[in-house]
KETOR-54098 format. One line per 2 residues: number of its first residue (from 1); for each residue x, y, z of C-alpha. Coordinates in steps of 0.2 Angstrom, whole numbers, plus 5000, padded with zeros to 4 digits. Example, Ala and Ser with C-alpha at 12.3 -4.5 7.8 and 13.67 -1.06 7.14 Angstrom:
REM KETOR-54098
1	5062 4978 5039  5068 4995 5036
END
This chain:
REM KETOR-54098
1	5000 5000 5000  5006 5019 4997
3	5011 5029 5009  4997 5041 4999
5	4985 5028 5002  4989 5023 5020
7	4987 5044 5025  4970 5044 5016
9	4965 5027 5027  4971 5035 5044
11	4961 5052 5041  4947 5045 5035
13	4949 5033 5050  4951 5046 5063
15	4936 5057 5054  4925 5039 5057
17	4931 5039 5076  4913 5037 5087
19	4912 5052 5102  4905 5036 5112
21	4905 5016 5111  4890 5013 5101
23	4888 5029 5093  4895 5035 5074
25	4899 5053 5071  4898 5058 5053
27	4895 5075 5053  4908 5083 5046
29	4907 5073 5031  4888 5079 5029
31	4891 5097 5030  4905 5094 5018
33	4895 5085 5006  4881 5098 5006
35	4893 5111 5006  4899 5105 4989
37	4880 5107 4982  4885 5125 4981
39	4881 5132 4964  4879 5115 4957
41	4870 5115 4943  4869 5098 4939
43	4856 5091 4955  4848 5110 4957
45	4831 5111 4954  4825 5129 4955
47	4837 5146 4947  4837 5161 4958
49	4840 5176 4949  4847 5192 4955
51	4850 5207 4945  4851 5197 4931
53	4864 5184 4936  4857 5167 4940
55	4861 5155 4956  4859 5136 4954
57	4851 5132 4969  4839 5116 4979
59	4824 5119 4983  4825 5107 4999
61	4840 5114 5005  4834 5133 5006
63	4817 5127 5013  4826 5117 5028
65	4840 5135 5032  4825 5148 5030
67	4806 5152 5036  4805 5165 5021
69	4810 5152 5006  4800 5139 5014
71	4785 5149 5010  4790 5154 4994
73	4794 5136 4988  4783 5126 4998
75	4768 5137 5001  4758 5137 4988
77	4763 5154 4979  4767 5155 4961
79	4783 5154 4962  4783 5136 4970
81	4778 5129 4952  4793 5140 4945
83	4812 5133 4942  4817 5151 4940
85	4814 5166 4953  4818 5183 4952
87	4823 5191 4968  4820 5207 4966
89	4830 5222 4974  4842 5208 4980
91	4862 5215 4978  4870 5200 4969
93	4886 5198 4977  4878 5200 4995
95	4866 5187 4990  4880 5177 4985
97	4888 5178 5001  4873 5170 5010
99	4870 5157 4999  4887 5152 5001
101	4881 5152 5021  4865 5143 5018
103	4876 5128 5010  4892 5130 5022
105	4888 5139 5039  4902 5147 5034
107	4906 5166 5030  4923 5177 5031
109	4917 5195 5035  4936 5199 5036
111	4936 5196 5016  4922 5206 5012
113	4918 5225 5008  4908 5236 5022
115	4896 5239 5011  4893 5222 5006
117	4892 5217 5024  4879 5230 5026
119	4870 5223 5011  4871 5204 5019
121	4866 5211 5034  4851 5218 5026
123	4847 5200 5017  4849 5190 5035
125	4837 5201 5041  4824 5200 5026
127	4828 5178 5023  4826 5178 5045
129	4843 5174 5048  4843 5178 5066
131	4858 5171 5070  4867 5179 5056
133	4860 5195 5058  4865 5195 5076
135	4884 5190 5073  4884 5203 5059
137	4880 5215 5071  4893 5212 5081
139	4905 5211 5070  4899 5229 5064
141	4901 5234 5084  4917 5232 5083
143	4923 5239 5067  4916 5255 5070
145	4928 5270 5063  4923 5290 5059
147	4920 5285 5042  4909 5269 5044
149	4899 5272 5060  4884 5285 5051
151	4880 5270 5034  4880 5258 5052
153	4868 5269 5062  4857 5270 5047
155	4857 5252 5041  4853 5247 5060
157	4839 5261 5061  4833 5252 5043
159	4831 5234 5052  4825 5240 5068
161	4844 5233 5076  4841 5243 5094
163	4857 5235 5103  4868 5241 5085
165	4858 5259 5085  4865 5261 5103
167	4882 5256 5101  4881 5267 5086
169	4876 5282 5096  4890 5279 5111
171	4903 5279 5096  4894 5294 5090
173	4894 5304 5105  4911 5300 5111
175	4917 5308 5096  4904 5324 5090
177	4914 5336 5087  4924 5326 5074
179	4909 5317 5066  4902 5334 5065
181	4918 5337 5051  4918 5320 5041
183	4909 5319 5026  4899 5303 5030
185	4888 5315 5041  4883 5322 5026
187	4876 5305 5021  4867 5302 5036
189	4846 5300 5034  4836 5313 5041
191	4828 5299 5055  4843 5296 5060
193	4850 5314 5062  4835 5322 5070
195	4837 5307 5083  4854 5310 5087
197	4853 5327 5090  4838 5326 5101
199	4848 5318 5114  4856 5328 5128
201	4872 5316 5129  4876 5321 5110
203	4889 5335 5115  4897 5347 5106
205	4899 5366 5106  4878 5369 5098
207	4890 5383 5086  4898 5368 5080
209	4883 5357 5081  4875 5370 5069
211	4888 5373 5054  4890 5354 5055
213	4866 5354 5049  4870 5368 5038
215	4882 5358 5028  4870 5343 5028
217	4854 5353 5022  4865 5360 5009
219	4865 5342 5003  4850 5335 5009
221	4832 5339 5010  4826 5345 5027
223	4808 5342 5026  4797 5352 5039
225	4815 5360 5046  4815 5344 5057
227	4832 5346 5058  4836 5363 5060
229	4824 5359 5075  4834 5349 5085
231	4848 5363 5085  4847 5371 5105
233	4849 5390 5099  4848 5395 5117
235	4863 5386 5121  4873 5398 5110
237	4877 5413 5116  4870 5431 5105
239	4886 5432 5098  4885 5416 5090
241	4867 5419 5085  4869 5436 5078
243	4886 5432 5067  4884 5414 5064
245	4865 5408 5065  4857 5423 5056
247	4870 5424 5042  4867 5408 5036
249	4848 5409 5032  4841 5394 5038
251	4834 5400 5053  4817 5411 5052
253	4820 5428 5061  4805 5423 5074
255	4814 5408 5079  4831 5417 5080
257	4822 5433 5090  4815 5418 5101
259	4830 5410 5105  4839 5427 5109
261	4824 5430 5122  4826 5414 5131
263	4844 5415 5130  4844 5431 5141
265	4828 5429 5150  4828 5412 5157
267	4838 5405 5169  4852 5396 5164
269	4848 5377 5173  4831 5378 5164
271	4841 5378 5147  4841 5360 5138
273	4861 5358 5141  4871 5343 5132
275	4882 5336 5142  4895 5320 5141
277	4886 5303 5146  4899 5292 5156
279	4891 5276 5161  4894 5269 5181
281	4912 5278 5180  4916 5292 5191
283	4920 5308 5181  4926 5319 5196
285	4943 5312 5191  4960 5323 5191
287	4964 5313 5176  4946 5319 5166
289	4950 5336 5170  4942 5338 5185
291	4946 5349 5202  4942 5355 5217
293	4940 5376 5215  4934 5382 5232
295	4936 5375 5252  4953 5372 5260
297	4965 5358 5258  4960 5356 5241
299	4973 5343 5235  4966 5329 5246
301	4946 5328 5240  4949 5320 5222
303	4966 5309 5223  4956 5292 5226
305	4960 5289 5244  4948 5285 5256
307	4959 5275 5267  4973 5285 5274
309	4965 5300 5283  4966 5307 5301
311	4962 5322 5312  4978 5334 5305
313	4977 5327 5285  4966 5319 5270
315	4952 5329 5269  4947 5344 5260
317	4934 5356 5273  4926 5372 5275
319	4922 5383 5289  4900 5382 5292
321	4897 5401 5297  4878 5400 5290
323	4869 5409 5276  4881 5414 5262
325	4894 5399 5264  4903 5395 5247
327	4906 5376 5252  4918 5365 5244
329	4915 5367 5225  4921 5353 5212
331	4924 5359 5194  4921 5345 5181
333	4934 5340 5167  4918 5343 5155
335	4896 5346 5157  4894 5327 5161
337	4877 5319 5163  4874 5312 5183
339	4862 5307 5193  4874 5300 5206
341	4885 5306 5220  4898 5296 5232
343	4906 5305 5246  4914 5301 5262
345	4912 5313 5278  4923 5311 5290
347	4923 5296 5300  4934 5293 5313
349	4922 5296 5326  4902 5295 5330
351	4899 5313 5324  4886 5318 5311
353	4885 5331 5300  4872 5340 5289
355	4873 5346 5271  4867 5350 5254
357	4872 5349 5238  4871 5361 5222
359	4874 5360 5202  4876 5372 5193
361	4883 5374 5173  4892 5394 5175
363	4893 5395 5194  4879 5408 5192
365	4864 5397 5194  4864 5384 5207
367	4851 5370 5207  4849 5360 5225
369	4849 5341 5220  4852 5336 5238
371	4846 5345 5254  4851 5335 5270
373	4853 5350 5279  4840 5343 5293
375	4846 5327 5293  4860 5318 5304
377	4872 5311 5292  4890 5302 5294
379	4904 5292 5284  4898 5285 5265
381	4885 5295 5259  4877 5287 5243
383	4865 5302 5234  4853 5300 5219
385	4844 5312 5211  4837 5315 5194
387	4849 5316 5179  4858 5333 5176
389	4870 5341 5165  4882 5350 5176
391	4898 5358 5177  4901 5363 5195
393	4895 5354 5211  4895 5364 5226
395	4893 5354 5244  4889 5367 5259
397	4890 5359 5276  4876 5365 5289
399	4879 5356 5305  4895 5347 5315
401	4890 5339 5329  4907 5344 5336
403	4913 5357 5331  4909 5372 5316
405	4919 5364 5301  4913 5351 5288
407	4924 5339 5284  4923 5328 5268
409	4937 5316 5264  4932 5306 5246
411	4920 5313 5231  4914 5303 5217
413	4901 5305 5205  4892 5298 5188
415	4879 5292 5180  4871 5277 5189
417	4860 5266 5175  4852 5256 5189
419	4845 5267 5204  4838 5260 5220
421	4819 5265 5224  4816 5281 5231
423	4804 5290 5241  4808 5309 5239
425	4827 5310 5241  4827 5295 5253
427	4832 5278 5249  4820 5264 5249
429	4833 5247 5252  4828 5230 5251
431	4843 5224 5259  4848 5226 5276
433	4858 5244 5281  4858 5243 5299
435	4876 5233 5298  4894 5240 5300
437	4899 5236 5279  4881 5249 5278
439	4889 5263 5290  4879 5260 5305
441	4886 5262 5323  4880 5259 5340
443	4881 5278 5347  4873 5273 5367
445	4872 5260 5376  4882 5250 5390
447	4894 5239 5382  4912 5231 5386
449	4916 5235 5366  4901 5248 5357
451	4894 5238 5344  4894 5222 5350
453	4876 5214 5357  4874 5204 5370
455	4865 5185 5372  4853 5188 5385
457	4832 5183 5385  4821 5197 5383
459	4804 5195 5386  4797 5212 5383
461	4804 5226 5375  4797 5241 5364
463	4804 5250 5349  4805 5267 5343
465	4813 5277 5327  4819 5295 5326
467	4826 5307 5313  4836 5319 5326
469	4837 5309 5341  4825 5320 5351
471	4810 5315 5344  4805 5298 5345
473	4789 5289 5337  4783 5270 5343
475	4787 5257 5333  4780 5244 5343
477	4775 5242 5361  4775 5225 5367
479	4778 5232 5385  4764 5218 5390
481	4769 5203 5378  4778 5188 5383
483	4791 5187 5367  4803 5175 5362
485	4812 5171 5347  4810 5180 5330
487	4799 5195 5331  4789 5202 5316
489	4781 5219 5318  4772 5230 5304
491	4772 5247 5306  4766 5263 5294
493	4777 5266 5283  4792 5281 5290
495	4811 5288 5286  4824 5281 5297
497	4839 5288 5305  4840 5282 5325
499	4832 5263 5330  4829 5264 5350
501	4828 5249 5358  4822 5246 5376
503	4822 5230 5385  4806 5231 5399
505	4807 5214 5406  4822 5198 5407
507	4816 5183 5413  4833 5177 5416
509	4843 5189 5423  4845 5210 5420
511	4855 5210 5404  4845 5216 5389
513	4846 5203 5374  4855 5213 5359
515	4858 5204 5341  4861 5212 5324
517	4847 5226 5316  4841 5222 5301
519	4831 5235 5291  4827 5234 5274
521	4811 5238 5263  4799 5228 5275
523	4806 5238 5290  4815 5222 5298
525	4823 5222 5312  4833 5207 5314
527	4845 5201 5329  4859 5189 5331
529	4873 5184 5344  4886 5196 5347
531	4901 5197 5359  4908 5202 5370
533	4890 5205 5379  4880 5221 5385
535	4880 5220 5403  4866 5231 5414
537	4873 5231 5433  4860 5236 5446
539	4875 5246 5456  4873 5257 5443
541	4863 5274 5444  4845 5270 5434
543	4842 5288 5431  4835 5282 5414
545	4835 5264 5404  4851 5260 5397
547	4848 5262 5379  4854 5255 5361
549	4852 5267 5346  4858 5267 5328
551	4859 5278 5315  4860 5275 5296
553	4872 5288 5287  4860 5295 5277
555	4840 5292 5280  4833 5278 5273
557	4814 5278 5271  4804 5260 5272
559	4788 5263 5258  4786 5247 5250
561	4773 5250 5235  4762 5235 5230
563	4771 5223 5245  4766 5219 5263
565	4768 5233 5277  4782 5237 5283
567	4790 5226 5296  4802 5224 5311
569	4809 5207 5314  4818 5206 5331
571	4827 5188 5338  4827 5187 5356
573	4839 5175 5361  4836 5161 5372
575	4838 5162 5391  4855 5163 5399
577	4854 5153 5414  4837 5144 5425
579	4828 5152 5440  4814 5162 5443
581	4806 5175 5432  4812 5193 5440
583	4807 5212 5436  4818 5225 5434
585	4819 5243 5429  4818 5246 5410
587	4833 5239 5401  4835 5250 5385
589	4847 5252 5371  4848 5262 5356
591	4854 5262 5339  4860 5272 5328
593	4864 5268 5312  4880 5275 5305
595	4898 5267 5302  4908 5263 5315
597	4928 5268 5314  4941 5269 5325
599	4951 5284 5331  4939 5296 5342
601	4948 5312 5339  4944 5327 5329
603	4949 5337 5314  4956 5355 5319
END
């Protein structure tokens, strides 16, 4: 035997090689044998012709790959008695290319034309190639250039391609002002234009924005001035509008007198600014441009480090003397679209602080997103408002507990795509934030180490909440109940800053039960074995309960919408040792949820 022959033997041999005992795989030698089918005019039974050319083809074949030539060969039109159809506005080698993937699976986008990937693209949609149309796509995703992305954007807007027209408009908006300059805008369709420049993130001097539509309606027909439309002529300032805008003729002298009116009559934040649109990455960066313009100790607010920070270094502050205080005021790299701020307040202690926050686009209009000026608030502070275009954020401390600065040590903000429930400019969690990794602190109580809770039995006990530690509401009263074990409670609806918890009655001995709140959007307060333990000694003056507070480091508001009320679920623990039932005084604890930290001293 030849050595040809014996190589032909052991590849067909290891082609013929069974996956399992029992099982023969010939799969490859299927696809290939149908593969070679391709334009084989000898076995085909049917002559597609497109613009003019004709396609050997089998009926059977295109039936089995596609929904569309089932019907049309098998569904009793006309054309199933033909042997020669005319596809009609079909781009030959397009269409050759996916014949050659109805026969093969196979197709080599590398080798071909953009445009004649835009045509396939455009068959795979109208044959329902799903499959095909979707890797099309994302090939297109990533070969996205200044010179492709507008034939892209309209060819997905054509097809209805919504995850394509996005990635489109990202490319397109992380590079306006240069698309603005390359021919291909010219090409782009009106739908997809007047779409473009309706959103806010498209950003670009509107100046440029509006010699880059004059060029295109010099070339294109603007029906109904839908495009000149979209052009925010308030955003450019008279200059612009007398030399630039009226010159060119395009606008009518109403519009242009309108837009010179609200230009200089309306207040600048009620302007339809475009900004940049970063998605989840924080734009107060040194590295994007931005910095800190106003407080002292500017250096320490933006450069990433929330870890190493004491009483003399690491924070940026401002003196709170009242009415008229500048702040701390962050200067963006660039207008950015946010909805989202991250800040740290000095921590290294139990003291809270109150605050508010501003926007603002020229430092001349300020816009409050955030006011916590009547709240107590303390370490992470996680703020969500609506979305804004903004240049300048300005954070005015109201309130130290401790002293008359305001400390922050960390800034951070962007664009959140997912955003918790809110009830007003309060969080609405469905997870638990009474815990340390939330910020929350146990500010009173008797204690070998604060935060720690203690194993004890409490029999009856009864809850209150607070926003400023003074004025307390019921939770629950079961002052009267024998309790043991978990404990739900429903209460109305309320915002949440200090838990107080006071233990009325131990059957076991006089320490108070304490375990881990839990509060999330039911309102539960759950509990679970700490140590060392809370002790209550009866040596000691009972001048009022010995109480447990927490507070969370921003408020956090328990409205559930369509769900159960809201709830508290408490865990007393079992009973620390036999004997008697006795009474004692009110054993109490609060909570107070904020993050606990370590080092008790003070800025200067």
């Amino acid at each position: 035997m030849s050595s040809g022959s014996h190589q032909y033997l052991q590849n067909a041999n290891q082609k013929n090689i069974p996956s399992r005992p029992g099982e023969i795989e010939h799969s490859a030698q299927v696809s290939e044998h149908l593969a070679a089918l391709f334009l084989e005019q000898v076995h085909s039974d049917v002559t597609l012709i497109v613009e003019g050319q004709k396609l050997g083809a089998h009926k059977v074949i295109l039936a089995a790959r596609s929904k569309y030539f089932r019907a049309l060969l098998y569904g009793g039109l006309k054309e199933s008695s033909q042997t020669e159809i005319v596809l009609p506005d079909a781009p030959f080698e397009a269409f050759r290319v996916l014949l050659k993937y109805i026969y093969t699976g196979l197709m080599s986008l590398s080798l071909l034309k953009e445009e004649v990937i835009l045509d396939t693209l455009g068959l795979a949609h109208q044959y329902g190639f799903q499959d095909l149309e979707s890797a099309i796509s994302e090939n297109l995703r990533q070969m996205l250039a200044l010179g492709n992305v507008c034939a892209i954007l309209d060819t997905a807007h054509l097809y209805g391609l919504e995850k394509l027209v996005k990635v489109c408009h990202c490319f397109l908006e992380k590079h306006a002002s240069e698309i603005l300059l390359q021919d291909s805008f010219l090409q782009l369709s009106q739908t997809s234009l007047t779409e473009l420049l309706q959103r806010d993130s498209f950003f670009a001097p509107e100046v440029e924005i509006f010699r880059g539509v004059c060029k295109w309606c010099k070339v294109n027909e603007d029906k109904d001035d839908l495009v000149m439309k979209c052009v925010r002529l308030p955003l450019m300032s008279v200059a612009d509008l007398l030399s630039v805008v009226r010159p060119a003729g395009l606008v009518k002298p109403d519009a242009l007198l309108d837009a010179i009116a609200e230009r200089t009559n309306i207040r600048l934040s009620s302007l339809p600014h475009r900004g940049q649109l970063v998605l989840d990455e924080n734009v107060a960066s040194p590295r994007l441009g931005s910095k800190v313009v106003s407080g002292e100790l500017m250096e320490y607010l933006l450069d990433g480090d929330y870890y190493t920070y004491d009483m003399e270094k690491g924070y940026t502050r401002h003196a709170i003397n009242g009415p008229g205080d500048h702040g701390i005021v962050v200067k963006l790299g660039t207008p950015s679209i946010i909805n989202h701020i991250k800040m740290l307040l000095w921590d290294r202690d139990i003291r809270s602080y109150s605050y508010y926050i501003e926007v603002s686009m020229e430092q001349k209009d300020w816009v409050r997103v955030i006011d916590y000026s009547q709240y107590s608030c303390r370490s992470w502070q996680q703020l969500y408002f609506k979305n804004r275009v903004v240049q300048y954020i300005r954070i005015v401390g109201t309130h130290n507990t401790v002293n008359k600065v305001f400390h922050l040590v960390s800034f951070e903000t962007m664009y959140k795509q997912k955003l918790p429930k809110m009830v007003n400019d309060i969080i609405c969690p469905n997870y638990n934030v009474a815990t340390l990794d939330k910020c929350a602190v146990v500010i009173e109580g008797v204690s070998r180490a604060r935060n720690a809770l203690l194993n004890g039995d409490t029999k009856r006990y009864y809850i209150e909440s607070s926003m400023n530690v003074w004025e307390w509401e019921m939770v629950v009263d079961n002052t009267r109940e024998n309790c043991k074990s978990w404990q739900v409670i429903r209460f109305p609806p309320r915002p949440v800053i200090f838990i107080r918890i006071v233990g009325t009655h131990n059957t076991a001995n006089e320490i108070f039960s304490q375990f881990d709140t839990t509060q999330i959007n039911k309102t539960k307060t759950k509990m679970l074995p700490h140590n060392p333990p809370l002790s209550f000694s009866p040596a000691q003056p009972r001048t009022r309960p010995i109480t447990q507070q927490t507070a969370l480091p921003v408020p956090a508001a328990h409205w559930p919408r369509n769900a159960d009320p809201p709830q508290t679920r408490v865990l007393i623990g079992p009973p620390q040792g036999g004997g008697r039932a006795k009474a004692y005084p009110p054993l109490t604890r609060r909570i107070s949820s904020s993050c606990h930290r370590s080092v008790a001293h003070e800025p200067p």
